[in-house]
C-alpha positions in Angstrom: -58.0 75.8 0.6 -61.1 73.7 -1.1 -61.6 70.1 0.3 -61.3 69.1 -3.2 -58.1 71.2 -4.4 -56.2 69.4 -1.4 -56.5 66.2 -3.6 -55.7 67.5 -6.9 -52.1 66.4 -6.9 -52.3 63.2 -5.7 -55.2 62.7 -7.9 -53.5 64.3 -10.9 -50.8 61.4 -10.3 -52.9 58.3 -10.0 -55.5 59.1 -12.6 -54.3 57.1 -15.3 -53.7 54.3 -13.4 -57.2 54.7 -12.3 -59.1 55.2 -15.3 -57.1 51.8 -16.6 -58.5 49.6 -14.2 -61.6 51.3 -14.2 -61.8 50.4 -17.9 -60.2 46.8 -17.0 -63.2 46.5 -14.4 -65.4 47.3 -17.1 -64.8 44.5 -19.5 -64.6 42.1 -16.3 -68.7 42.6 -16.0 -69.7 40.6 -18.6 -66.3 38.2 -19.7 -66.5 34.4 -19.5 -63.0 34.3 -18.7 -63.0 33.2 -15.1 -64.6 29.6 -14.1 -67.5 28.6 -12.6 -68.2 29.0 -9.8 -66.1 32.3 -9.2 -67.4 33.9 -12.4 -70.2 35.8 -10.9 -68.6 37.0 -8.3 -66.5 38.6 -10.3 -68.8 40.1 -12.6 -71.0 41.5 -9.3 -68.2 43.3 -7.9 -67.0 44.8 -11.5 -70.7 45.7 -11.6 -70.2 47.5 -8.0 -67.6 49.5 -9.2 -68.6 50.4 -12.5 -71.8 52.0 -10.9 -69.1 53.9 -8.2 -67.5 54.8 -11.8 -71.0 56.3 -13.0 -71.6 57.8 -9.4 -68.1 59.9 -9.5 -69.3 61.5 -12.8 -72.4 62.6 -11.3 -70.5 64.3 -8.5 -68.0 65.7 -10.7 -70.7 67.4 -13.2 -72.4 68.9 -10.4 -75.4 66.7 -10.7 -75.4 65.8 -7.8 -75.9 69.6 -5.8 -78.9 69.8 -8.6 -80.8 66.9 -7.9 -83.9 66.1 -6.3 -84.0 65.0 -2.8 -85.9 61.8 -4.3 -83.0 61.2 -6.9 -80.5 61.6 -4.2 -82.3 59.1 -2.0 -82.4 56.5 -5.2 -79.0 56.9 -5.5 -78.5 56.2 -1.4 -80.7 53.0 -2.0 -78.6 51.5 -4.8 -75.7 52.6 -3.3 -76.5 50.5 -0.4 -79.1 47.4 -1.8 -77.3 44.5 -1.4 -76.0 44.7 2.4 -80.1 45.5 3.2 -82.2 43.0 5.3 -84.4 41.4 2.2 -81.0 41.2 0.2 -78.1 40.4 2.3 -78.7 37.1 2.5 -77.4 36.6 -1.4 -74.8 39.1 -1.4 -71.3 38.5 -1.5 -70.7 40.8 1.5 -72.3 38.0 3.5 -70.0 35.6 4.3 -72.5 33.1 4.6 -73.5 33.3 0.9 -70.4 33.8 0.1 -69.0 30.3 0.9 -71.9 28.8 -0.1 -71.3 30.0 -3.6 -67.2 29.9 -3.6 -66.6 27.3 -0.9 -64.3 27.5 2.5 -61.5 29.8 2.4 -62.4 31.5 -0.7 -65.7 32.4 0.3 -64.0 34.5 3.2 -61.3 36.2 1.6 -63.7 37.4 -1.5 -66.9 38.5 1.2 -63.6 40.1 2.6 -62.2 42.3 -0.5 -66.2 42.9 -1.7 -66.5 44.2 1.9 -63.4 46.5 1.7 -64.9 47.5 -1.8 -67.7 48.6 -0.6 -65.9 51.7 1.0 -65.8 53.0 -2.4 -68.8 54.6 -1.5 -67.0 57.0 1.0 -63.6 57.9 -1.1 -66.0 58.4 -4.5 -67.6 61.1 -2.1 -64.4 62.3 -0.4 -62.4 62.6 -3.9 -59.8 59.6 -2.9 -58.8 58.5 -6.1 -55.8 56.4 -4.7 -58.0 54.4 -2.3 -60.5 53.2 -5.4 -57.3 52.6 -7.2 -55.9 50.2 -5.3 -58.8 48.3 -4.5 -59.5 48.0 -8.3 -56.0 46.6 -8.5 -56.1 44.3 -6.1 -59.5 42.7 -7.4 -57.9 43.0 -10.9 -55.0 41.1 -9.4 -56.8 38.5 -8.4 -59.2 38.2 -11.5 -55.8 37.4 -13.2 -55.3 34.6 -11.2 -58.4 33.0 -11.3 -58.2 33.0 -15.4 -54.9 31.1 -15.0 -56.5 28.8 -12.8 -58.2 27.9 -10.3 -55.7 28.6 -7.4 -55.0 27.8 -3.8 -56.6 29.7 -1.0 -53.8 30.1 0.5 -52.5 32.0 -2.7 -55.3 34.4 -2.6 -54.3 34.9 0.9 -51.3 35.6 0.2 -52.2 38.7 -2.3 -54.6 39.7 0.5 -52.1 40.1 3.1 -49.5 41.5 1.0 -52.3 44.2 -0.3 -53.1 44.9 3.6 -49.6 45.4 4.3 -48.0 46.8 1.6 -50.9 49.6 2.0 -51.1 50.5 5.3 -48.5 53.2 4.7 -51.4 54.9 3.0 -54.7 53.5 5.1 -53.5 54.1 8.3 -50.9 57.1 7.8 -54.5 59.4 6.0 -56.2 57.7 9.3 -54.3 59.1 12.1 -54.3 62.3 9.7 -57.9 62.9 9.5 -58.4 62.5 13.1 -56.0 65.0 13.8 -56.2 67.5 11.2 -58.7 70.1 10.6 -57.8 71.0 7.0 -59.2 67.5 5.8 -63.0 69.7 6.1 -65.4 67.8 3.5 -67.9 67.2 6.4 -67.4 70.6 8.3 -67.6 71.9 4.6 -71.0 70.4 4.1 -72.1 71.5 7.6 -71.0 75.2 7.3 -71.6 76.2 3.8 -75.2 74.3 3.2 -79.0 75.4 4.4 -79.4 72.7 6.9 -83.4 73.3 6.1 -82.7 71.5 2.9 -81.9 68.0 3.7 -80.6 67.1 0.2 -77.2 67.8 2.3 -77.5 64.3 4.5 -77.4 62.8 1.2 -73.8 64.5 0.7 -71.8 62.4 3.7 -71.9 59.6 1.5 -73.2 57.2 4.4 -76.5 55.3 4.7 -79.2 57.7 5.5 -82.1 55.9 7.1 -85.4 57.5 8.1 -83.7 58.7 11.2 -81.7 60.4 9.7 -84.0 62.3 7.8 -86.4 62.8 10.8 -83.7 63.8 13.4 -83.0 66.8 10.8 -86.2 67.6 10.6 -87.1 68.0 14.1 -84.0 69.8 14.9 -85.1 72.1 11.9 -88.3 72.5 13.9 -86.8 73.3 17.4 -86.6 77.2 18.7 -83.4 78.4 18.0 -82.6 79.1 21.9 -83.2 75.2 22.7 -80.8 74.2 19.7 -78.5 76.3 21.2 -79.0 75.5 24.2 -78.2 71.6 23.5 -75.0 73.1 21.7 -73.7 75.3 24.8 -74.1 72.6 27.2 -71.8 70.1 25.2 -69.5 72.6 24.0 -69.2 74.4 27.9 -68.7 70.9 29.4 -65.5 70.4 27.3 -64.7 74.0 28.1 -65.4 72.6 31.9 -63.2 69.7 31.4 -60.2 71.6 30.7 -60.7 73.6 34.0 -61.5 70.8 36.8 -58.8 68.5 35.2 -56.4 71.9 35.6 -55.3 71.4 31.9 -54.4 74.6 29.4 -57.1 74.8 26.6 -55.4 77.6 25.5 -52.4 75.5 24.6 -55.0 73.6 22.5 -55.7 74.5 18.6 -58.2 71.4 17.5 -61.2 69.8 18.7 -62.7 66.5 17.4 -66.4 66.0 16.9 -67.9 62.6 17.0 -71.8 62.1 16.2 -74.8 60.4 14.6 -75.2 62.5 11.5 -79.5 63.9 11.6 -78.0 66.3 14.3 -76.4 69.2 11.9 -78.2 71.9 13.3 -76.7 71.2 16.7 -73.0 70.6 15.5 -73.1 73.5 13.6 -73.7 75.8 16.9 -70.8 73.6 18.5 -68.6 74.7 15.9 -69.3 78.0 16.4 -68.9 77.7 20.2 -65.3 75.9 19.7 -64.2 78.4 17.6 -64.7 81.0 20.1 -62.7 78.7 22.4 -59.7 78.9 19.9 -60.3 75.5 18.2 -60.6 74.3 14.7 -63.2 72.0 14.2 -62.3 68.1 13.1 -64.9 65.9 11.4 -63.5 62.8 10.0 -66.1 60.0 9.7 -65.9 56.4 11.2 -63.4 54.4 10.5 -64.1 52.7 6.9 -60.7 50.3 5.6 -60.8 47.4 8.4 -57.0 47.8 9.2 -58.7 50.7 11.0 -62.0 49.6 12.4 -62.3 48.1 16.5 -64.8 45.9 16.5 -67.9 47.6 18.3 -65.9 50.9 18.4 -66.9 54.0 16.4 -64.8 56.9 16.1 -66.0 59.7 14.2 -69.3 60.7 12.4 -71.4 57.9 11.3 -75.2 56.9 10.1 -77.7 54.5 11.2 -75.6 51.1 10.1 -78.0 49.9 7.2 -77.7 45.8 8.3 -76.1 45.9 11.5 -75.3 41.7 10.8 -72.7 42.9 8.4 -71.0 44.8 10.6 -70.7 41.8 13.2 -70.4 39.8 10.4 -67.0 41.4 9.3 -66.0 42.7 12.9 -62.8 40.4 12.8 -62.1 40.2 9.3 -58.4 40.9 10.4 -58.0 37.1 11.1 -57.0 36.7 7.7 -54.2 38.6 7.7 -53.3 39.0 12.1 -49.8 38.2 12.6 -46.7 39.1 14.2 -45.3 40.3 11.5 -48.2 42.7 10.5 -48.6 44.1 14.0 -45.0 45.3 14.1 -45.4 46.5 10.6 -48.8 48.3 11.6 -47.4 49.8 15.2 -44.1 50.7 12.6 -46.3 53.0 10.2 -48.6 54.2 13.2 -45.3 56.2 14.9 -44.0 57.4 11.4 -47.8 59.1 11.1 -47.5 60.7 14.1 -44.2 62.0 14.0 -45.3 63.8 10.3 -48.0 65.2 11.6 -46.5 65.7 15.1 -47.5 69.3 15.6 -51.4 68.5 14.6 -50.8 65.6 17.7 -49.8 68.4 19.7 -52.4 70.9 19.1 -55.2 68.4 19.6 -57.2 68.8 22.6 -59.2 65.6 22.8 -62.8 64.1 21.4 -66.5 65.9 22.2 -68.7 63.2 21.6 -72.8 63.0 21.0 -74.0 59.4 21.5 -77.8 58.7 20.5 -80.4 56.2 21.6 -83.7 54.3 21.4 -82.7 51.6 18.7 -83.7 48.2 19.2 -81.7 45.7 21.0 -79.5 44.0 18.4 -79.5 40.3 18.6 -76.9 38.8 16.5 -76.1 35.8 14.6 -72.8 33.8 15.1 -72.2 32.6 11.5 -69.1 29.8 11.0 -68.6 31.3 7.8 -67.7 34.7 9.2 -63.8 35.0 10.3 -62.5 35.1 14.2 -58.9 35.4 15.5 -57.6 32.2 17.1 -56.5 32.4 20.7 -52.5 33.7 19.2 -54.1 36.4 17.2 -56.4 37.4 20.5 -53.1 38.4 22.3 -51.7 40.1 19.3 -54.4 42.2 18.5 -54.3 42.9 22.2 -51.0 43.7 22.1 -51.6 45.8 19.1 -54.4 47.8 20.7 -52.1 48.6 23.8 -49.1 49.4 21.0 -51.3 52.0 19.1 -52.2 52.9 22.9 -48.6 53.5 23.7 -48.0 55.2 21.0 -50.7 57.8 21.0 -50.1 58.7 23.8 -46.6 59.9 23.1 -47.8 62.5 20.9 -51.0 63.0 22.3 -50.3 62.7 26.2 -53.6 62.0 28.8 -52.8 64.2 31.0 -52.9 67.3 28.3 -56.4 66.3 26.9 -60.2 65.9 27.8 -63.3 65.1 26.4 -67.0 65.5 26.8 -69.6 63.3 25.9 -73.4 63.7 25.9 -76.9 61.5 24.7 -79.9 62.5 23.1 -82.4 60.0 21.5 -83.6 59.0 18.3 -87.1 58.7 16.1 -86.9 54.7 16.8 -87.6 55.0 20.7 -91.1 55.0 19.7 -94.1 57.7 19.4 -92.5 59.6 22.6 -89.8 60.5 21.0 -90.3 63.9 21.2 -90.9 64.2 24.8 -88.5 62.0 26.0 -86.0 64.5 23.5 -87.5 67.4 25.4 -86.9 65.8 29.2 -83.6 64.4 27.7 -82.5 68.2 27.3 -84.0 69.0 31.3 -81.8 65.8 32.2 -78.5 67.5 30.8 -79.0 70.1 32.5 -79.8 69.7 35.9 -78.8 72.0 38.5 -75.0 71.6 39.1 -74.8 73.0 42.3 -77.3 71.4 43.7 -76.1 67.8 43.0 -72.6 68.5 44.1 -73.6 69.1 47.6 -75.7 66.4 47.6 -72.9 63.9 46.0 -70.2 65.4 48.5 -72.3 64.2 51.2 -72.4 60.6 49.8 -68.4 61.3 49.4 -67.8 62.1 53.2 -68.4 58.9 54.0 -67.1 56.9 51.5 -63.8 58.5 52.7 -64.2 57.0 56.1 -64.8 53.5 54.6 -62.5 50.5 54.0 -64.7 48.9 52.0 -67.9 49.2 50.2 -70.9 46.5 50.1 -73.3 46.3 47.3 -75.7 43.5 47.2 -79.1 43.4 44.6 -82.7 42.7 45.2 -85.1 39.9 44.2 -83.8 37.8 41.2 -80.4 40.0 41.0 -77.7 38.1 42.7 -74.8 40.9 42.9 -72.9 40.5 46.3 -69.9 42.4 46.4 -66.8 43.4 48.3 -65.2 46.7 46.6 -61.9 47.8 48.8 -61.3 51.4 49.0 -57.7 53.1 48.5 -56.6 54.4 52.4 -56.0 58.2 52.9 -53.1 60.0 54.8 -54.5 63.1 55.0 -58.3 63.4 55.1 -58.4 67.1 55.3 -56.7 67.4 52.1 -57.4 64.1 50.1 -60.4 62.2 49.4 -61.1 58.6 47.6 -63.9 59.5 45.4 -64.7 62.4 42.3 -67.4 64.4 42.6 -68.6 64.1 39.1 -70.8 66.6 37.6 -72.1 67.9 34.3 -68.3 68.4 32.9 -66.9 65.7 30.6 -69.8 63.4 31.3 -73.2 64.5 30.7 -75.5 64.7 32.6 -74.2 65.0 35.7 -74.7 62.3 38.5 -72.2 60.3 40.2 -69.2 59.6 42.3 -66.3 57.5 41.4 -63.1 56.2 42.4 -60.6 53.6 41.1 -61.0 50.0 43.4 -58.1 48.6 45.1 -58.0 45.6 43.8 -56.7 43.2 46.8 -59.6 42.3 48.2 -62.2 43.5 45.9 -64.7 40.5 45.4 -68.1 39.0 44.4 -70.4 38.6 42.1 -71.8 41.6 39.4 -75.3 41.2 37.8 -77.1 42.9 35.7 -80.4 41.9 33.8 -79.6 44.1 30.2 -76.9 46.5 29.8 -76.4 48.2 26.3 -72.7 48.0 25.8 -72.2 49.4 22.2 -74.8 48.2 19.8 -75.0 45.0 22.1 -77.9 44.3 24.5 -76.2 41.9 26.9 -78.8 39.5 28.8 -78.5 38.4 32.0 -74.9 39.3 32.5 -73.2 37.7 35.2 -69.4 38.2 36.0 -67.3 37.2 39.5 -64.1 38.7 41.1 -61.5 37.8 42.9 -58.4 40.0 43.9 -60.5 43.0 41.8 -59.9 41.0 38.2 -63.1 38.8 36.6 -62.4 35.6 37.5 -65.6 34.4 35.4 -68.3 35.4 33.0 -71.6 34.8 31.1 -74.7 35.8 29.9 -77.8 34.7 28.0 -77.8 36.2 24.8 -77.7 32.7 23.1 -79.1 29.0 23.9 -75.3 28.2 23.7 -73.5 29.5 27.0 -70.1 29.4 24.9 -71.4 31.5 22.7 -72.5 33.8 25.2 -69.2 33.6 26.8 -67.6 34.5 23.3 -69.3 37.3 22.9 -69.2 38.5 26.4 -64.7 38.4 25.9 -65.2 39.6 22.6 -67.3 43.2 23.4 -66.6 43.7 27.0 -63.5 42.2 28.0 -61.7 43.3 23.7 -60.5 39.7 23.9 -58.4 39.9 27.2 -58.5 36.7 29.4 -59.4 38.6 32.2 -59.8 42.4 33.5 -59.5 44.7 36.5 -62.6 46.3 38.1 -61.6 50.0 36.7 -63.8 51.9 38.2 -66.9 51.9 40.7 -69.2 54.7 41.1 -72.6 55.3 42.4 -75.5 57.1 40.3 -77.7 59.9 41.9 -79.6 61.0 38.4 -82.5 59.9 39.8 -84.3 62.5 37.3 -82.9 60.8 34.3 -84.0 56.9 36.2 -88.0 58.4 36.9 -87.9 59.6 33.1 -86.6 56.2 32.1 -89.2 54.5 34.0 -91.6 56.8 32.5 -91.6 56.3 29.2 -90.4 52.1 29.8 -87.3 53.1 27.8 -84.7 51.7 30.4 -83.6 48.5 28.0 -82.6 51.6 25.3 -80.3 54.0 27.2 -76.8 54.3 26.6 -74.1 53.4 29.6 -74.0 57.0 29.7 -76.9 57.3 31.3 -77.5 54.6 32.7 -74.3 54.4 34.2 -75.7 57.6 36.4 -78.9 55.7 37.7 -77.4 53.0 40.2 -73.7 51.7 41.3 -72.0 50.9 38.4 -68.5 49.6 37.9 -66.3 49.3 34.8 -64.0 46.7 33.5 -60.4 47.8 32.4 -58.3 50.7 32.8 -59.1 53.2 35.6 -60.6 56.8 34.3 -57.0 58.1 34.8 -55.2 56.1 32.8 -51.9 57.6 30.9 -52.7 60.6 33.1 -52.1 59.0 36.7 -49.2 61.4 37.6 -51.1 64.5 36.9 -53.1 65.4 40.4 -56.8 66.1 40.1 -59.1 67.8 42.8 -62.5 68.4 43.6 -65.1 71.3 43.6 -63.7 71.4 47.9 -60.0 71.4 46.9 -59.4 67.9 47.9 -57.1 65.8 45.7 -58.1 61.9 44.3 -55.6 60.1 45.4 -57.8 57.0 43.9 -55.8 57.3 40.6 -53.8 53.8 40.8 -54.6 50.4 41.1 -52.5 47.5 41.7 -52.4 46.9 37.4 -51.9 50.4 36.3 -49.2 50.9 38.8 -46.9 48.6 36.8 -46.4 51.5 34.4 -43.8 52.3 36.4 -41.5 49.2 36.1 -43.5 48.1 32.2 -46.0 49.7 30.9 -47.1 46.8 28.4 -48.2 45.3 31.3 -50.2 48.4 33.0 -53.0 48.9 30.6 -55.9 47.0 28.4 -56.9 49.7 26.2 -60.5 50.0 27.2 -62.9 50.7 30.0 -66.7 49.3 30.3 -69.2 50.1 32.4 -71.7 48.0 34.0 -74.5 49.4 36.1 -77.0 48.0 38.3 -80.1 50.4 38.1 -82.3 51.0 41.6 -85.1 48.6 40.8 -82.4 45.2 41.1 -80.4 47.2 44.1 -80.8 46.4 47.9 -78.2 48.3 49.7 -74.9 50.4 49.5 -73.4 50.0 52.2 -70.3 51.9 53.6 -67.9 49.7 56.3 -65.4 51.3 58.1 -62.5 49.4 59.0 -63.7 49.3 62.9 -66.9 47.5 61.1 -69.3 50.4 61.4 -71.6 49.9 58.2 -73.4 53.4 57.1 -76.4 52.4 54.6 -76.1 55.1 51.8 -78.8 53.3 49.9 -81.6 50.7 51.2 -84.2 48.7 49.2 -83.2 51.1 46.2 -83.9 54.5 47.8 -80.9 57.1 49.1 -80.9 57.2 53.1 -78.3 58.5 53.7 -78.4 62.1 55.5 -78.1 65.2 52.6 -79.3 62.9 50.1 -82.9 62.6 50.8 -83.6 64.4 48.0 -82.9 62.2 45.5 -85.7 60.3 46.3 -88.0 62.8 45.1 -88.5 61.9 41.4 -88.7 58.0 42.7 -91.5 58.7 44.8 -94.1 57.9 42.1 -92.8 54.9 40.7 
């Protein structure tokens, strides 16, 4: 069925109420009705929607497939102009500006509602006449009020709530559908059934396309058709891969999800291919877009180079204004209905395959007072809620059915390398398998005889700790660590295993870590008893707001957090590249996360699968799978899980030793003043010796 015909109903049925409020909207643009100081704000956001009104017709006339790449891209630009840098700062999207002109309170509930406005880019593109409706409503609503009177906030916060509320049978309820169902196809549409040579199609998405964008396409356009695919088969065998060392059924499966930085067409349209020889139907659903949906420094789906990413932190907790009890159950309420309508797409879905990109600048943002933050109560709610929606999924969607795979490639803005760091990106993911798990099941051998591992850094890096090791009770048949290669996680390199947390402690450093679109300076956290006992870092003159940002990306607003996961790197291909071309400060955790010990913060990497066994390449079985936390799910499992996992890794250059103690005291040295010592690994040293 066409993308568009799916909607025609529902359309059908809300088009008069649209096309009122549409023609309300219009007469709002220039009326004096509504007082000063409000007035314009008014008039600005009818103006917004009145040029989404003139957009829709040039999609629906078939303009749009007929014009001009440059008319496409003045479109894009007006579409977007007032969130730029150069006009943010007097937009009504910034909540700065916004209470400047309007005044506490007001200022962030409108910036609010012209923010959730603003999606009316996507659902003009995606046909979603009901999602511009009620958004023209609402604003209408509270135009009304405002030529009554001049009312109280807490009035206009009312309406807001309600609005949020009343709605979420529709926002979230199309939410968990389009990540689950591969009907929805208007990006797989645009993918299969356009010449990806003509790049009039980025222009389609209806997201932001930057230069990179437009460059990415281009270059993949300008690749050999066996290195495209090449890129392609890698990702698409390494979910295929996933299935089999995790001793999970693809063939039970019926839907894949693709998640990626859109430039990279070329590439996803070969994955497709490749999944749909596996048996699976191809999802694209794009990033989240109404907030009731969003995580704050999460992206789930396909998305474009953010065009200011200050908004985006700007408006990452805009849920303060409407957080409650009341709203959680009502969200968690809606979220289990979705899921039981569209039970058997739950059931059929076999889990994410996601491309990450990097080489952007460090993002260094600005706390604003104007811009809204939960209070300590609505913190634990919206942690609460995240373990909930946790919960919840994973009734319908269960762990221990699923993978993933997930793999990095860079873009233009790394710098004038760009092409040969993409072309030694493509060695890095794939490096010889074999060859690295001999190598990593040497490390492994004896971290099975261990008690306890010692990591301590080098020069200004003051990381000292104690990480305690889960004891086996059969070494012939179980082992401690995974032997990680290029499956799920590419590219290949490292060994991991969940902590026991009783008597796991010290001190983690790290001098910058990209964790999302956050460059985190100078982090330091301690551990006691295997949770983070304390944390900061030195993104800001202010050490609270350091702090603040620090429980806000890393820790998702939990008071504190287990130590997950620790692992030791052995890419020392990808570290020599990254060396190389001085792009270390732009890597994503995924690969950095292979180029030194790393640990991460939260749930283990078996969490809502701990009961299913997993083994490695040898036949031995984790048994590492538990902690002291995540064991809990046994007697309640709100208190078992956090809902995230974040890794931290301290590359070779700031790393002294590994060291491996047994419980007799014998320390082995795995690694020494940043180089592998330990026998079978020698190796690795190879690409280090030049640096």
């Amino acid at each position: 069925m066409d993308y568009q015909m799916m909607f025609q109903q529902e359309n059908e049925n809300i088009k008069e109420r649209f096309e009122l409020s549409m023609e309300r909207i219009g007469q709002m643009v220039s009326e004096q009705t509504a007082p000063e100081p409000y007035r314009d704000y008014f008039a600005r956001t009818a103006s917004f929607i009145t040029m989404m009104g003139e957009y829709l017709r040039f999609i629906e006339s078939g303009d749009q497939k007929a014009a001009p790449i440059e008319v496409l891209r003045e479109w894009n630009q007006k579409l977007y102009l007032d969130i730029l840098p150069g006009h943010y700062e007097e937009s009504y999207a910034n909540p700065a500006y916004a209470v400047s002109k309007l005044g506490e309170g007001y200022g962030q509930l409108l910036s609010y509602l012209y923010k959730e406005i603003r999606g009316d880019i996507v659902f003009v593109h995606e046909w979603r006449l009901t999602d511009l409706t009620i958004l023209n409503e609402t604003l209408i609503e509270i135009y009304n009020i405002f030529e009554e009177e001049i009312p109280e906030v807490s009035r206009i916060k009312e309406v807001i709530y309600w609005f949020v509320s009343d709605y979420t049978d529709h926002t979230v309820t199309y939410r968990v559908r389009e990540g689950l169902d591969p009907t929805l196809s208007f990006a797989t549409d645009i993918i299969r059934y356009n010449d990806l040579n003509d790049l009039r199609y980025l222009y389609y998405f209806g997201e932001y396309i930057s230069e990179s964008e437009l460059k990415t396409a281009e270059f993949l356009n300008s690749l050999p058709e066996e290195t495209v695919r090449l890129m392609a088969d890698t990702y698409t065998e390494g979910y295929r891969k996933g299935f089999e060392v995790m001793g999970r059924d693809l063939k039970k499966k019926g839907a894949v999800q693709i998640r990626y930085e859109l430039g990279f067409e070329r590439m996803v349209k070969y994955a497709m291919e490749n999944f749909e020889k596996l048996g699976l139907q191809v999802i694209l659903c794009r990033a989240a877009v109404w907030t009731v949906n969003t995580n704050a420094g999460r992206k789930n789906g396909y998305y474009s180079t953010s065009p200011n990413r200050q908004y985006v932190y700007d408006h990452r907790y805009d849920d303060a204004l409407y957080l409650n009890k009341a709203f959680k159950d009502r969200k968690a309420a809606v979220l289990k209905v979705a899921y039981e309508t569209y039970k058997e797409q739950a059931a059929a879905f076999a889990g994410p395959a996601v491309m990450e990109t990097f080489g952007k600048e460090g993002f260094e943002p600005v706390n604003k007072p104007e811009a809204n933050r939960l209070d300590a109560r609505q913190e634990k709610l919206s942690a609460e809620m995240s373990n909930e929606t946790s919960r919840i999924l994973n009734q319908y969607v269960p762990g221990d059915e699923t993978s993933f795979t997930i793999i990095a490639f860079p873009v233009p803005e790394i710098g004038e390398d760009f092409e040969k760091i993409f072309e030694e990106t493509i060695a890095i993911n794939t490096l010889d398998y074999e060859k690295y798990k001999a190598i990593q099941q040497a490390v492994i051998d004896v971290l099975d005889e261990a008690d306890y591992v010692e990591v301590t850094g080098k020069g200004n890096n003051k990381t000292h700790l104690k990480v305690a090791l889960h004891p086996l009770n059969d070494r012939d048949k179980e082992t401690k660590f995974e032997n990680c290669v290029a499956d799920v996680n590419i590219p290949l390199g490292e060994v991991f295993t969940s902590p026991r947390l009783t008597g796991t402690e010290g001190t983690l450093a790290v001098s910058t870590v990209y964790i999302t679109d956050f460059q985190f300076k100078d982090l330091v956290m301690t551990f006691e008893n295997g949770m983070i006992k304390d944390y900061s870092c030195n993104n800001f003159e202010d050490q609270e707001e350091g702090k603040a940002l620090v429980k806000q990306v890393i820790l998702k607003n939990h008071d504190t957090l287990p130590m997950g996961e620790f692992a030791i790197g052995t890419n020392t291909t990808a570290y020599a590249m990254a060396r190389k071309f001085g792009i270390l400060d732009k890597l994503p955790i995924l690969i950095v996360e292979k180029m030194g010990p790393h640990f991460a913060v939260g749930d283990t990497c078996y969490s809502w699968a701990e009961d299913s066994p997993v083994y490695n390449p040898n036949g031995k079985e984790i048994i590492a799978r538990d902690n002291e936390v995540s064991i809990l799910r046994k007697e309640d499992v709100s208190k078992a899980y956090f809902s995230c996992h974040t890794d931290i890794t301290i590359p070779y250059a700031e790393l002294d030793r590994i060291e491996a103690v047994t419980a007799s005291g014998k320390r082995i040295l795995i690694i020494d003043d940043g180089r592998f010592v330990l026998k079978g690994t020698e190796e690795l040293n190879i690409p280090l010796a030049n640096l």
